[in-house]
C-alpha positions in Angstrom: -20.8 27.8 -9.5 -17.3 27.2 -7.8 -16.8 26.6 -4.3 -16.6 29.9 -3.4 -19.5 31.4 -4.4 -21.8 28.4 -3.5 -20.3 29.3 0.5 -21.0 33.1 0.3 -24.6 31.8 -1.2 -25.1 29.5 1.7 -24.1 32.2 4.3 -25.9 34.8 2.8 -28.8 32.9 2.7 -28.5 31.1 6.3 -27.7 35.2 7.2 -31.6 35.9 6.1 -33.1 32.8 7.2 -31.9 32.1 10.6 -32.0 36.3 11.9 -32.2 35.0 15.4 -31.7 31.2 15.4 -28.8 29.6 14.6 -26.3 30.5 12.0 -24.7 26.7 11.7 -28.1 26.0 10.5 -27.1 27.1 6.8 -24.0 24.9 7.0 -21.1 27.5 5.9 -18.2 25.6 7.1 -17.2 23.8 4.0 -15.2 20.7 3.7 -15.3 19.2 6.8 -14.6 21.8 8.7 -16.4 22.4 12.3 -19.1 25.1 12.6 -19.5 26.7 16.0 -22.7 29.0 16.9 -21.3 32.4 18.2 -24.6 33.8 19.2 -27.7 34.1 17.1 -25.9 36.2 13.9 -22.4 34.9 13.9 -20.4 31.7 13.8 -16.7 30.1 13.8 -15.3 27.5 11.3 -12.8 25.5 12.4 -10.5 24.5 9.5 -7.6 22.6 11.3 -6.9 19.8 9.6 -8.9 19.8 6.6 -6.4 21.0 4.3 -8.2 24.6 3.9 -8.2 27.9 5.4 -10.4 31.2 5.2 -13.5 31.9 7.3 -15.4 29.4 5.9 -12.7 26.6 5.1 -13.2 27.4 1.3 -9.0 28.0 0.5 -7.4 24.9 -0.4 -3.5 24.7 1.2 -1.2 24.4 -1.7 -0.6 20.3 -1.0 -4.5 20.1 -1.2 -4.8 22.4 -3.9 -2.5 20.0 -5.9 -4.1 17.1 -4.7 -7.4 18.1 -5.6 -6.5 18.6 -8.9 -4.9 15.9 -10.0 -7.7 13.4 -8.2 -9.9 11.9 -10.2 -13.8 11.7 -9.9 -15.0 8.5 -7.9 -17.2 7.9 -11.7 -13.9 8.2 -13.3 -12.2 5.6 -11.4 -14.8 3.3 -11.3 -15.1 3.4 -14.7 -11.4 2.9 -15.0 -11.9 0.3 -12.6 -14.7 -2.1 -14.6 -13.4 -1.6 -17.8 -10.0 -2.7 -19.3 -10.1 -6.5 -18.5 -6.9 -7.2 -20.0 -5.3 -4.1 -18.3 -6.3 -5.8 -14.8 -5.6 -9.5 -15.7 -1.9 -8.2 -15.9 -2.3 -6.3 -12.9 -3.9 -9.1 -11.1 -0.8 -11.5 -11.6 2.1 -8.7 -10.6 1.7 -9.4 -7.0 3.6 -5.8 -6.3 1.1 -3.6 -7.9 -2.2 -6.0 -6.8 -0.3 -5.6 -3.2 0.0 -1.7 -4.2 -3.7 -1.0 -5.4 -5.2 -2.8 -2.8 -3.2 -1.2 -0.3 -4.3 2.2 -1.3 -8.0 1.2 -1.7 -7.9 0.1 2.0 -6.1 3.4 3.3 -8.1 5.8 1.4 -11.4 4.4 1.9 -10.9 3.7 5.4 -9.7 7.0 6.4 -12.9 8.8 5.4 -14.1 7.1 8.5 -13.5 9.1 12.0 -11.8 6.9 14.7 -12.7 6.9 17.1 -16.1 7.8 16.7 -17.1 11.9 17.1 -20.7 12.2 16.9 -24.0 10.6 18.5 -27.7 11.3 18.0 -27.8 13.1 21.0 -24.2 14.8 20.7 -23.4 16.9 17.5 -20.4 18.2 18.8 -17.4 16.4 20.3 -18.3 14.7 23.9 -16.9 11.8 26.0 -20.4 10.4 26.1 -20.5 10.2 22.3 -16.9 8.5 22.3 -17.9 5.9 25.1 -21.3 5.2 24.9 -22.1 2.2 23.1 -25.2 1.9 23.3 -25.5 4.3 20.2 -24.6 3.6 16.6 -22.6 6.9 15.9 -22.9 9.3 13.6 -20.7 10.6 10.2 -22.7 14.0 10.7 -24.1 15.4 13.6 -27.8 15.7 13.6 -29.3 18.8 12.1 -29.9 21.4 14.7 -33.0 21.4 16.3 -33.3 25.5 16.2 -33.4 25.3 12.1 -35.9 27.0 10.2 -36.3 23.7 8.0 -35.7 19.8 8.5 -33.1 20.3 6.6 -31.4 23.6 7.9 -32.5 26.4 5.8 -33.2 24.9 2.3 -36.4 22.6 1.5 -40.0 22.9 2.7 -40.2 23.8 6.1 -42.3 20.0 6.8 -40.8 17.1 5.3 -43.1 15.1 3.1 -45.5 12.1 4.3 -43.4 9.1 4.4 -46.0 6.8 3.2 -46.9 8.7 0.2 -43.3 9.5 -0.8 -42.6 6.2 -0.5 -45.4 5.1 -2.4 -44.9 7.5 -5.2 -41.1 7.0 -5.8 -40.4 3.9 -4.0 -42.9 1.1 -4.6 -42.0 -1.5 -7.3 -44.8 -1.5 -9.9 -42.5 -4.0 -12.1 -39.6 -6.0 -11.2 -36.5 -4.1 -12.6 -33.6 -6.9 -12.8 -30.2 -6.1 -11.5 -28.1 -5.4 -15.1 -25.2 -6.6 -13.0 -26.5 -10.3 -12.2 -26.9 -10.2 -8.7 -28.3 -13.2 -7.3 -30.3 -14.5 -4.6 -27.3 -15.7 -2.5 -25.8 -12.5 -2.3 -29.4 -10.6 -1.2 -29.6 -13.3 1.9 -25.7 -12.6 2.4 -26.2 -9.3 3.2 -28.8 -9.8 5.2 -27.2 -12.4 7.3 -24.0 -10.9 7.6 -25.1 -7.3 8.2 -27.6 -7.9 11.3 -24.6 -9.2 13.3 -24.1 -5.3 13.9 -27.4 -4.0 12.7 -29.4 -4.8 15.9 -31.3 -1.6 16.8 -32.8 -1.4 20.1 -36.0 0.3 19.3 -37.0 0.3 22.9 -34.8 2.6 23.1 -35.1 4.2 19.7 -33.4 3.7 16.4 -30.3 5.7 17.6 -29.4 2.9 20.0 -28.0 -0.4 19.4 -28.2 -3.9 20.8 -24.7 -4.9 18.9 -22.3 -3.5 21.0 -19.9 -5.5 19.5 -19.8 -2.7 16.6 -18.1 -5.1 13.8 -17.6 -8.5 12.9 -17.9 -10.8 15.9 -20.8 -13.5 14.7 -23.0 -12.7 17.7 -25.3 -13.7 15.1 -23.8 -17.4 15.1 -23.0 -17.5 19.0 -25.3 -15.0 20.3 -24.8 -11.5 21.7 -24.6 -12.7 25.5 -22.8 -15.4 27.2 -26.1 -16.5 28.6 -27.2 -17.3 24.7 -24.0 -18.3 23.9 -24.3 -21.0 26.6 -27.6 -22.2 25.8 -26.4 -22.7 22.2 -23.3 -24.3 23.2 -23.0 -28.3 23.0 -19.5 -27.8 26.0 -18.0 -30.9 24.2 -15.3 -30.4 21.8 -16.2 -27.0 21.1 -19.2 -27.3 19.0 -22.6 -26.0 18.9 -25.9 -27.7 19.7 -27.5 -29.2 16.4 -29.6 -32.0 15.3 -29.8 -34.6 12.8 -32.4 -34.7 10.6 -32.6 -36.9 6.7 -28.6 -37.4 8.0 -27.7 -33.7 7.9 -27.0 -31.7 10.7 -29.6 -28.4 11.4 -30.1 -26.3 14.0 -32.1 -27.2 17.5 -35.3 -26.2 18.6 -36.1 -23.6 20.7 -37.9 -26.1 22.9 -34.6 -27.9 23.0 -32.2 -25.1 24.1 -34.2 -22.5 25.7 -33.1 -19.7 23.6 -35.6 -16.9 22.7 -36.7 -16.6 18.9 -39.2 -14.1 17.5 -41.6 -16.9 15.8 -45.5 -16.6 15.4 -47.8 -18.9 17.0 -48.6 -20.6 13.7 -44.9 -22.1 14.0 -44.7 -25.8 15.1 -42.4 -26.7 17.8 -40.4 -28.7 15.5 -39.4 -25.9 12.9 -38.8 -23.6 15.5 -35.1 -23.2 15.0 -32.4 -21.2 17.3 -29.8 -19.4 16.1 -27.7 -16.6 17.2 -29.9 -14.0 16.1 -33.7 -14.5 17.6 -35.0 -13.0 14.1 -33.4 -15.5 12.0 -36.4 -17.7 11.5 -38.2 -14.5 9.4 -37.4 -16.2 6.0 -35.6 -19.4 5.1 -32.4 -17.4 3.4 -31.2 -16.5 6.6 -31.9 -19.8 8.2 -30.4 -21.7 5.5 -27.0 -19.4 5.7 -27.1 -20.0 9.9 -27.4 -23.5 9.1 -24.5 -23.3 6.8 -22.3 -21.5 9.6 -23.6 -23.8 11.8 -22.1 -26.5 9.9 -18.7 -25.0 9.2 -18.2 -24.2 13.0 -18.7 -27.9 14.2 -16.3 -28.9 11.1 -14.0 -26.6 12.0 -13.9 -28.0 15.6 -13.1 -31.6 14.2 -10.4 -30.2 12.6 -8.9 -28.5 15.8 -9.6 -31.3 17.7 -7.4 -33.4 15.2 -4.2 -31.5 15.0 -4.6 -30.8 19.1 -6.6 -33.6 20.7 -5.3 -32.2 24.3 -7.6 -28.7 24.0 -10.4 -28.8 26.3 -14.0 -27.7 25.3 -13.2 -24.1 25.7 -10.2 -23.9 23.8 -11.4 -25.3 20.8 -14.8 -22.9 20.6 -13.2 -19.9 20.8 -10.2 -20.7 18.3 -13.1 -21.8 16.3 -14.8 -18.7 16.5 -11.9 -16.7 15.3 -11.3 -18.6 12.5 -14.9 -18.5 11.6 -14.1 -14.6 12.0 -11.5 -14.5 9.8 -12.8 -17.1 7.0 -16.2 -14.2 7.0 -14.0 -11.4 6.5 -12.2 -13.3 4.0 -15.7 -14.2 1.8 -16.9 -10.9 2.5 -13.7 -9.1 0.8 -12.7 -11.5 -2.4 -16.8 -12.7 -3.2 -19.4 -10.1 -2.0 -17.5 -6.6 -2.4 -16.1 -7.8 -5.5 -18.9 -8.7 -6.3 -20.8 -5.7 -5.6 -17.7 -3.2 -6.7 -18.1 -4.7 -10.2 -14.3 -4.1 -10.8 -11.8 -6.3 -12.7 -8.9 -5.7 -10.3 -9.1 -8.3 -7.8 -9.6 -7.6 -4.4 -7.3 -9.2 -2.1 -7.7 -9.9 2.0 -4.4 -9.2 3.5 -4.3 -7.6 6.9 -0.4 -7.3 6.1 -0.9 -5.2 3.8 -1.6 -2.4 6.7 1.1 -3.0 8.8 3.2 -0.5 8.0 0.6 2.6 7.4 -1.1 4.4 10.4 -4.3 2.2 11.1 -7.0 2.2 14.4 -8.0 -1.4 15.1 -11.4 -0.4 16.5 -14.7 0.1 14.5 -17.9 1.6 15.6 -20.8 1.8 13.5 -22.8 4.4 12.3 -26.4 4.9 12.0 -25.9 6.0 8.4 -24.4 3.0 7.5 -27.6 0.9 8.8 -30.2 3.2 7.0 -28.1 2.9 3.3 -27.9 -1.3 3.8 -31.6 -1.5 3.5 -31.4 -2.8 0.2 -35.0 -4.2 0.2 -35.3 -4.0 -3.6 -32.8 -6.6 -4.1 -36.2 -9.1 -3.3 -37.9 -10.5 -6.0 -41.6 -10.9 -6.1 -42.0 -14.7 -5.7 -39.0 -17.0 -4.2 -38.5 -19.9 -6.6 -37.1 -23.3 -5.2 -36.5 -26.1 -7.1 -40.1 -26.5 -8.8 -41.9 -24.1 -6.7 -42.6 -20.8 -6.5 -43.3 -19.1 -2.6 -45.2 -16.4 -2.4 -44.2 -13.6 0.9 -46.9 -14.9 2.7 -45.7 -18.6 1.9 -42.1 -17.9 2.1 -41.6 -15.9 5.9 -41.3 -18.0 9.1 -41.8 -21.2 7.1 -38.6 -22.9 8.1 -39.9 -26.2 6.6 -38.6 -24.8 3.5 -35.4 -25.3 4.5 -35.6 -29.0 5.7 -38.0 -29.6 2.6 -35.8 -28.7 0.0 -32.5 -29.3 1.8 -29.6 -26.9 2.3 -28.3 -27.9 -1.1 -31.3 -27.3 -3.4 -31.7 -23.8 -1.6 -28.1 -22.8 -2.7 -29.0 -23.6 -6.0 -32.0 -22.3 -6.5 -30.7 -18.6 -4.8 -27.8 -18.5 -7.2 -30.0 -19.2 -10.1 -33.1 -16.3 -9.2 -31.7 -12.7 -9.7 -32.4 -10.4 -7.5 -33.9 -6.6 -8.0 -31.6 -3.4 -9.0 -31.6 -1.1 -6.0 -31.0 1.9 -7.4 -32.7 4.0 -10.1 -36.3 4.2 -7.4 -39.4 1.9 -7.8 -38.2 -0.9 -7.1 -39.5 -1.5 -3.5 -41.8 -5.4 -3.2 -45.2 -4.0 -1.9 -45.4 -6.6 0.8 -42.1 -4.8 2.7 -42.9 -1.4 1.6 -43.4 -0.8 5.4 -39.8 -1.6 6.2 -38.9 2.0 3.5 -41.9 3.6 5.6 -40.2 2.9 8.6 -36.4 3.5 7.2 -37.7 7.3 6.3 -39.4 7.7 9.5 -36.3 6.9 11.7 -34.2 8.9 9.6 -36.4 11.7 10.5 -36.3 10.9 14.3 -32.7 11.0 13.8 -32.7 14.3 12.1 -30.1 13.5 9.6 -28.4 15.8 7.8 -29.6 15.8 3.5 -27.9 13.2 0.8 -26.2 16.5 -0.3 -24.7 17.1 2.8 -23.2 13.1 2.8 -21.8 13.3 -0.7 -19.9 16.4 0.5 -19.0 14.8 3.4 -17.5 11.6 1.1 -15.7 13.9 -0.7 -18.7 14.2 -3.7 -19.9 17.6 -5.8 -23.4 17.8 -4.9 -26.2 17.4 -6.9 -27.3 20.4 -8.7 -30.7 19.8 -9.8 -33.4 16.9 -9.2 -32.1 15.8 -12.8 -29.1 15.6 -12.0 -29.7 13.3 -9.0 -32.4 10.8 -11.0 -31.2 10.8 -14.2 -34.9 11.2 -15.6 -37.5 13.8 -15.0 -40.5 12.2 -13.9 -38.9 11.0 -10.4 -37.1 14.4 -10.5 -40.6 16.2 -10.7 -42.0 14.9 -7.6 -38.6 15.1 -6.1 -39.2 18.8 -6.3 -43.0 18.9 -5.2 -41.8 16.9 -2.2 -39.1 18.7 -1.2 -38.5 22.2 -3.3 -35.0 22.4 -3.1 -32.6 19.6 -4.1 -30.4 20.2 -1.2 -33.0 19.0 1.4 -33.5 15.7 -0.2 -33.2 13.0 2.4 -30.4 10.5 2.3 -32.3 7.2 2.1 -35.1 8.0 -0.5 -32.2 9.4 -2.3 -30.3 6.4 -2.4 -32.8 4.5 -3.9 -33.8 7.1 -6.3 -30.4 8.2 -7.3 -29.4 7.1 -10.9 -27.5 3.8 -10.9 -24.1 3.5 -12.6 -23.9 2.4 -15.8 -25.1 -1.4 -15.6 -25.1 -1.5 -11.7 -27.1 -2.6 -8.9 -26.3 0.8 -7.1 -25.8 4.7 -7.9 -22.8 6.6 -6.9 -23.4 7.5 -3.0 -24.2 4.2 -2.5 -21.0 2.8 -3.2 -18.7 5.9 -2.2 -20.3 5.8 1.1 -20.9 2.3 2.3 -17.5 1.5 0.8 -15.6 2.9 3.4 -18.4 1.7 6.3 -17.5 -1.6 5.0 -13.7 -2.1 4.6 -13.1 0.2 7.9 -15.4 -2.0 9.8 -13.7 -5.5 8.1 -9.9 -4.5 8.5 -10.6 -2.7 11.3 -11.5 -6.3 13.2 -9.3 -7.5 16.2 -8.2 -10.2 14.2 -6.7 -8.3 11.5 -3.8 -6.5 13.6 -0.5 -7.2 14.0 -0.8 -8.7 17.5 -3.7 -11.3 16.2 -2.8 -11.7 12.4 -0.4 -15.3 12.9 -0.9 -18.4 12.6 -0.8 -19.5 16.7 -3.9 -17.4 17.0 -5.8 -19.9 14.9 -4.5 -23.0 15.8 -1.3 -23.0 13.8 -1.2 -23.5 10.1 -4.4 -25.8 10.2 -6.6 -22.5 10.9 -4.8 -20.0 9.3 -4.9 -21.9 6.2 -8.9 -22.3 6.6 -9.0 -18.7 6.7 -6.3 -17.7 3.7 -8.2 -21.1 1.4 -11.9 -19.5 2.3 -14.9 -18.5 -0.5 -18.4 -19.0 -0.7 -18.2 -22.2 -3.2 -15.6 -24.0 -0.3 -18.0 -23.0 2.6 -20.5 -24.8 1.1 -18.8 -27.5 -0.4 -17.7 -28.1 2.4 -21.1 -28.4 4.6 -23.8 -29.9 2.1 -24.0 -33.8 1.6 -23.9 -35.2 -2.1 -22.3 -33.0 -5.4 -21.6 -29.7 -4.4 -24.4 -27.0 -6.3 -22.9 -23.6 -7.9 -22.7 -20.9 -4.9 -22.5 -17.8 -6.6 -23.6 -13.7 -5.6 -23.3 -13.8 -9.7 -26.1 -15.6 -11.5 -24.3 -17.7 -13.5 -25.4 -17.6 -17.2 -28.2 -14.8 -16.5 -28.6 -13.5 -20.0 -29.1 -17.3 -20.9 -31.6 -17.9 -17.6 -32.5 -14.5 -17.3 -36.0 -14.7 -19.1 -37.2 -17.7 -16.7 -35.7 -16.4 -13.7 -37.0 -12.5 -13.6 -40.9 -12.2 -12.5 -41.7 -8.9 -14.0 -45.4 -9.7 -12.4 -47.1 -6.8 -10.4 -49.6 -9.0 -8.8 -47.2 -9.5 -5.9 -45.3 -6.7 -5.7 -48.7 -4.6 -5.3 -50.3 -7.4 -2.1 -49.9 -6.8 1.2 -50.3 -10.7 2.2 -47.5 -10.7 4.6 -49.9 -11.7 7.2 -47.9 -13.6 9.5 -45.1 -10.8 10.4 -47.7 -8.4 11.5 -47.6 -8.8 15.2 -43.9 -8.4 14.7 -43.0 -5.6 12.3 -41.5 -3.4 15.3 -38.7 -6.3 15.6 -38.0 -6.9 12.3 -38.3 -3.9 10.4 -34.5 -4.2 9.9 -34.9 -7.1 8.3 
């Protein structure tokens, strides 16, 4: 069915279906283009821009008729992309064409984004308050109408399914599925300590609003998202942040110490009650060990400072510490975890420079879509094994002792060495955090998002044409089609984690196509990144700048644990070797709800 006749089929149908309501309910404008309500039985598509004309912005312009042509499919270049080794080993070392590729990756993921931001919960049209308001995450497509015949416009069911059940049916792990591409531990409590700098929902408010109005990377989970936290975090000598000593190694202070709220139950001794930047940090001893970590690196990178410029004052010194801190995240996030995660052999490469010369908006909001596709909960295993021990969930959350038990260095080990859980390909969800997909599903709703069909268009993917075609099996693509009758009015997080992963990856196509450009908009988009910032006097002279352009995971910890520096990898290193001691295929956790001590505060850390 060509583009064509799928818009006449959408009208036609939106025509029957919405006699009387609204006719932007069927979606007709095609390819980005803007659909405007002209009464109850006509509408207006606005096309400018979008490189296609007619009433429905179905034409292609010449240029973009040529363009779309020759483009190949996003599974074509990623396959072109992880395959070929020796192909890309050249490439790799012919700085020109690494400069070249990675140039064009940057610009034409990036520019899928909209900056500045169009769209809010509240706002699906164009409006100041959407543009100034951050309080909200905003929004890659408006919300669906609230005058639709159906959740999803016109297509589907006209009530979505029960969350719990759908979840339960397609989302729940019954066995531990490995991640074919070797994902480790590290990487699972990377992502979750990098991403909840600006993944901070204020569900006072709802799941539409924010608490992270920093919208990118700006460590409020290090230094707090106040000043007032920031201060009672803050040693004011030489820069650095309070700590203690404890077996000779630095960790964070007590609540009791600093005054700084943390979300602990009462079961929590004094003494393990830890603050960080984020109040939520204490929930399991992966985050706690990376904020320790960063902890570490920021006090180091103050001594350093100090050094080359002994006449800075306190001030001085934290705040050129917290840009290089910036910069050296940004750095590890690029080169180690999206590398990691993209699965290619060309070699990504941080280089704000590299942007310089093209058209680029320093500025970065983020979007609600972007927070409901990082809940990559199956990426947990069933037990969490540490040196000789294995922690069940009940053990494992708010039990900071772990981390002063086993020491910073034995945790580092022991996460690169456990693999984490493929999150693609559905039913692969632990049981004990099945209510944080409950409660993903259930905001999505509230937010009246538009259907995973809708994104992939929006990304610039075909749709889906049958539940088949989305799962790659039929038993998942069965009760995709009791639950929702019409593959068009699938949601967009249940189908992320039911879509069909790539050949040997953690994730399926829309995953990476979308969050892709979420991601490297949001990093390169940073402050620090721009012309004005990107030198070396900004970071203390060549002392910082080299801190940043030297940074990896393996040097940040090297360079904050005492004794021989362990492996620090978001690869397991040898997994097909390790692989049969390190995956727990057991169901007998996965099934338990024993998760006991997070139940008087699931409403604060259901992003977690």
């Amino acid at each position: 069915m060509n583009t064509f006749t799928l818009a006449v089929f959408f009208l036609a149908l939106g025509v029957l279906v919405c006699a009387g309501g609204n006719p932007c309910c069927s979606e007709p404008c095609q390819n980005k283009g803007v659909c405007t309500a002209q009464g109850a039985d006509n509408y207006e598509c606005d096309c400018t821009r979008t490189g296609y004309q007619g009433h429905n912005c179905t034409t292609p312009e010449f240029l973009t008729w040529i363009k779309v042509s020759l483009k190949p499919s996003p599974n074509t270049v990623h396959y072109l992309l992880t395959h070929f080794k020796g192909f890309w080993n050249i490439i790799n070392n012919i700085s020109f064409l690494r400069n070249g590729i990675m140039k064009y990756v940057l610009t034409s993921r990036s520019h899928l984004i909209d900056s500045p931001p169009t769209f809010n919960a509240d706002y699906e049209y164009k409006s100041w308050e959407a543009y100034s308001n951050l309080s909200y995450y905003t929004r890659s497509l408006p919300p669906v109408p609230e005058d639709c015949p159906t959740p999803m416009g016109v297509v589907g069911k006209k009530e979505l399914p029960d969350a719990k059940l759908l979840a339960e049916k397609l989302l729940m792990r019954r066995q531990f599925i490995p991640d074919p591409q070797g994902t480790s531990l590290m990487f699972a409590f990377f992502a979750q300590h990098f991403t909840h700098q600006f993944f901070k929902s204020d569900m006072k408010k709802g799941p539409a609003f924010t608490l992270a109005k920093g919208h990118g990377v700006d460590l409020s989970h290090i230094y707090g998202d106040t000043l007032e936290r920031q201060h009672k975090l803050r040693l004011f000598k030489d820069g650095k942040l309070k700590h203690q000593i404890l077996d000779g190694e630095v960790y964070p202070p007590t609540v009791k110490e600093v005054g700084a709220e943390m979300h602990y139950p009462p079961h929590v001794p004094e003494s393990h009650r830890f603050a960080v930047g984020h109040e939520a940090f204490g929930l399991v001893p992966g985050l706690m060990m990376y904020a320790t970590i960063w902890l570490r690196e920021h006090n180091r990178v103050c001594d350093v400072l100090k050094e080359v410029h002994p006449d800075w004052n306190d001030e001085r010194l934290f705040q050129t510490t917290r840009l290089i801190l910036i910069g050296e995240t940004i750095k590890i996030v690029i080169e180690d975890y999206v590398q990691h995660l993209s699965g290619y052999n060309f070699k990504l490469k941080f280089d704000p420079e590299l942007l310089f010369s093209q058209q680029f908006q320093y500025q970065n909001r983020i979007a609600s879509e972007f927070n409901t596709l990082y809940h990559w909960h199956p990426l947990m295993p069933d037990t969490f094994q540490i040196e000789e021990k294995d922690y069940s969930y009940k053990q494992f959350v708010f039990n900071t002792s772990v981390v002063t038990e086993h020491g910073i260095g034995n945790l580092v080990e022991s996460f690169t060495n456990q693999i984490a859980g493929r999150v693609a390909g559905g039913r692969n969800v632990p049981g004990p955090i099945m209510y944080v997909a409950i409660k993903s599903i259930e905001n999505s709703r509230q937010m009246r998002y538009q259907s995973m069909n809708a994104y992939r268009k929006r990304f610039s993917m075909k749709p889906y044409t049958s539940f088949e075609d989305m799962t790659g099996e039929k038993e998942m693509a069965a009760l995709l089609e009791e639950f929702y009758g019409h593959v068009d009015a699938v949601e967009l997080y249940p189908g992320l984690l039911v879509e069909k992963p790539r050949e040997n990856a953690i994730f399926g196509e829309t995953m990476v196509e979308m969050g892709a450009p979420y991601s490297l908009k949001g990093l390169m988009g940073n402050p620090i990144c721009s012309p004005e910032y990107w030198k070396p006097s900004t970071f203390g002279g060549s002392v910082g700048f080299d801190i940043i352009n030297t940074a990896s995971l393996q040097k940040l910890v090297c360079d904050n644990v005492r004794g021989p520096c362990p492996v620090a990898s978001f690869h397991v290193p040898n997994v097909k070797e390790t692989g049969s001691t390190i995956i727990n295929s057991s169901t007998s956790h996965s099934r338990g709800r024993d998760i006991n001590p997070t139940v008087i505060l699931k409403e604060r850390t259901t992003e977690l």
